[in-house]
C-alpha positions as CSV (number, residue, x, y, z in Angstrom):
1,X,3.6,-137.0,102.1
2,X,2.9,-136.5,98.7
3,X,5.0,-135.0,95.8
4,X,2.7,-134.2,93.7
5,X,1.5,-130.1,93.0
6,X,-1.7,-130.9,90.9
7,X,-4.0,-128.5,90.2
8,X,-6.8,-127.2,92.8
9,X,-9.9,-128.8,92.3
10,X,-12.7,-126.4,91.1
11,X,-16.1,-126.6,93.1
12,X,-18.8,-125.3,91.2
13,X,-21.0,-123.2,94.2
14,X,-24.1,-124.4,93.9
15,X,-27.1,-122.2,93.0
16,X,-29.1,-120.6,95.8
17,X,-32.0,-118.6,93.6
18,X,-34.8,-118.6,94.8
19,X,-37.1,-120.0,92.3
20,X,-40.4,-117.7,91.0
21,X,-43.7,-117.8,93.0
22,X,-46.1,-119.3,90.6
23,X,-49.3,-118.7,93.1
24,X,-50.0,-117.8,96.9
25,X,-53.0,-119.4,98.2
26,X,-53.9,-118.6,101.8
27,X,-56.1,-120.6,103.8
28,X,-57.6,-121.7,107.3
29,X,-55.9,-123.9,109.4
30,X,-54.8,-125.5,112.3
31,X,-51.4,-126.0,113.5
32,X,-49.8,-128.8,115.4
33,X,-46.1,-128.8,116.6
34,X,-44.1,-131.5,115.0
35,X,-43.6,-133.6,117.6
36,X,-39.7,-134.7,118.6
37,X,-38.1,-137.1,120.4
38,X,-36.2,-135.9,122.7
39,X,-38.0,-133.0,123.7
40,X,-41.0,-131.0,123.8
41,X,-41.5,-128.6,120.7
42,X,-41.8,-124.7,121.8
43,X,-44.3,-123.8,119.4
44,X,-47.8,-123.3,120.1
45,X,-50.6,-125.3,119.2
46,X,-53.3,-123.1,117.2
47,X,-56.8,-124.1,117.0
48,X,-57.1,-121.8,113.9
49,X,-54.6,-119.9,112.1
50,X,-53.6,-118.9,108.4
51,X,-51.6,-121.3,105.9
52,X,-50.2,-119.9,103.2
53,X,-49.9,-122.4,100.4
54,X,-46.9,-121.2,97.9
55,X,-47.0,-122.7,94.2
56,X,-43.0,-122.5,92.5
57,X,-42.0,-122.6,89.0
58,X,-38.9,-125.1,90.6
59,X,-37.8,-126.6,94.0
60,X,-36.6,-124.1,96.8
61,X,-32.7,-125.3,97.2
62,X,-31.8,-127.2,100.2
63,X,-29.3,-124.8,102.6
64,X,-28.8,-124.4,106.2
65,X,-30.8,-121.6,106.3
66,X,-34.7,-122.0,105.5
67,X,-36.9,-119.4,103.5
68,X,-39.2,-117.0,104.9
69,X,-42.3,-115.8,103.5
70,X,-42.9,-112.0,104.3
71,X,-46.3,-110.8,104.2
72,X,-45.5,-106.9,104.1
73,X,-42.9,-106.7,107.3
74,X,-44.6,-110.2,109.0
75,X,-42.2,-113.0,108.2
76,X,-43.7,-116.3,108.0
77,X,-40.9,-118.9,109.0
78,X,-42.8,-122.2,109.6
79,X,-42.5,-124.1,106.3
80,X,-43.3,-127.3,105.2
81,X,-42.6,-128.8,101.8
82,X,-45.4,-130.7,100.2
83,X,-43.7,-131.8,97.3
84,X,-41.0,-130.0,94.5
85,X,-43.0,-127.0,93.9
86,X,-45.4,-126.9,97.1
87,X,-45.0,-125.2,100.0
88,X,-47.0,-124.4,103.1
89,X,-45.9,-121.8,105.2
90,X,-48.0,-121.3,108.5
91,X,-48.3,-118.1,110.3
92,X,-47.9,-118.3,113.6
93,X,-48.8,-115.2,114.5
94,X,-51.9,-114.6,112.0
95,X,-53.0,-111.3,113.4
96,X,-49.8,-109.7,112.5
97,X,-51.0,-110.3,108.7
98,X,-52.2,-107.5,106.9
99,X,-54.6,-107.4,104.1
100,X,-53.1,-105.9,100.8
101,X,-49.9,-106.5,102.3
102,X,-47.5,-107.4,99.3
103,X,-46.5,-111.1,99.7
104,X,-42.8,-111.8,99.1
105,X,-39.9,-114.9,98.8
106,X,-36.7,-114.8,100.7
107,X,-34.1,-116.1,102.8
108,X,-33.7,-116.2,106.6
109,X,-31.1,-113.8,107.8
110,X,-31.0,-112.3,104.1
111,X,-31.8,-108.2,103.4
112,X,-34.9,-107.1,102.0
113,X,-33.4,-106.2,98.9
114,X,-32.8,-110.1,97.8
115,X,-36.3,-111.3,98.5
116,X,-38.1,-112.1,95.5
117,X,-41.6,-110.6,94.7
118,X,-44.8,-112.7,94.4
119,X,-46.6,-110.3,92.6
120,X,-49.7,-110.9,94.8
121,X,-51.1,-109.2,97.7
122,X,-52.4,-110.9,101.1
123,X,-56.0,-111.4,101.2
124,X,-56.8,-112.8,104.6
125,X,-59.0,-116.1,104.0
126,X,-62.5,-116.0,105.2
């Protein structure tokens, strides 16, 4: 048992932004399921599908819960990170992509109001 009161230790929270969307590139692609260990993955494997390549001004922050690209109200949740500032995001369900759909950054679980804009539109690729 300890006597003495100290002082609380202060935690500094640590920062959650989201950083700006420097370029969304989308492409053609084909998806594999990671594969696991223990168990067999439930995602589907696609023959041809769209992967959205997303370009940041910084690193996306490392949190329990992963970040979802929306493409209009289609939210893109199978990420990868390439490196610091790239991303690939695969669409699992491509048809639900709409051309001229605004293309935005956010958070799983998080309102619409915190997701952050691209500033570009989806073009689907040829």
């Amino acid at each position: 048992m300890t006597s003495d009161p100290g002082t609380p230790e202060r935690r500094r929270r640590p920062r959650l932004d989201l950083p700006r969307v420097v370029a969304v590139t989308p492409r053609l692609a084909r998806f594999d399921p990671p594969p696991h260990h223990n168990f067999t993955s439930s995602l589907p494997r696609l023959e041809r599908t769209v992967e959205l390549v997303v370009e940041t001004d910084g690193p996306i922050p490392v949190r329990a819960l992963s970040p979802v690209l929306w493409v209009g109200d289609a939210a893109v949740t199978e990420v990868v990170a390439v490196d610091d500032t790239h991303y690939r995001f695969v669409a699992l369900q491509p048809d639900a992509l709409r051309d001229g759909a605004p293309v935005a950054l956010g958070w799983s679980g998080a309102p619409a109001s915190e997701r952050v804009d691209t500033g570009t539109s989806y073009v689907a690729p040829d």
